[in-house]
Phi, psi and omega in degrees: 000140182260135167294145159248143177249140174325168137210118211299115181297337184222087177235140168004278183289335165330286203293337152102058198244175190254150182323287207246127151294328174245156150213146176294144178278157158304352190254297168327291168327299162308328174284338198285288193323331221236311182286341169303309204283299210292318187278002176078019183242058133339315221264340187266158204228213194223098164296108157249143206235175127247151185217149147319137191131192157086166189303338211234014175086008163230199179178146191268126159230153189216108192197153195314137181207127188226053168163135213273147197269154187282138193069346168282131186275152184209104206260147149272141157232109197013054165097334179268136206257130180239135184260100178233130155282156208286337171274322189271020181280314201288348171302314161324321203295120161081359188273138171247127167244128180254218175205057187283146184223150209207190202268323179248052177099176165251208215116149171301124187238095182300137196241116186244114165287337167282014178270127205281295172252148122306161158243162185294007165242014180067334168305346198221139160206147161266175181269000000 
């Protein structure tokens, strides 16, 4: 009997997409590690998604994640382990996510050069 190895079917690179679709700014890193370190899951990594919704019909999400999902590619960045499931990769291609902090708070701020609109809080765009 012969080994096989998967092979994931709607994966990126499959898709003719770049390997890791996002990347962290060092301050978005630095912040994911220090909210790891507080809540005490250092061993767990960050899903990041688009879902439907929001003023402009999609929306970025983000959260704590400790197991990896059927389809998902799952990439490192300086120790930080990131969870993107396969519709939301393709959304994804060129996003930088940072961490900025202003006058109405801080926060994670996704920079999507392929987002066609915005909404004014940033959080929502379309495609």
């Amino acid at each position: 009997m012969e080994a096989t190895t998967a092979v994931q079917q709607h994966s990126p690179a499959h898709l003719g997409m770049e390997a890791n679709p996002l990347v962290l700014t060092p301050k978005a890193v630095e912040m994911v590690k220090s909210a790891m370190a507080q809540e005490g899951i250092q061993d767990h990594g960050i899903r990041v998604g688009v879902v439907g919704g929001g003023c402009s019909g999609f929306q970025y999400s983000m959260d704590f994640e400790n197991a990896e999902r059927d389809g998902d590619s799952i990439y490192e960045q300086d120790g930080v382990k990131l969870f993107v499931d396969p519709m939301s990769s393709m959304y994804l291609q060129g996003v930088t996510v940072d961490y900025v902090v202003g006058l109405q708070g801080a926060g994670f701020k996704f920079n999507n050069p392929s987002a066609k609109n915005t909404c004014g809080c940033g959080q929502s765009f379309s495609y």
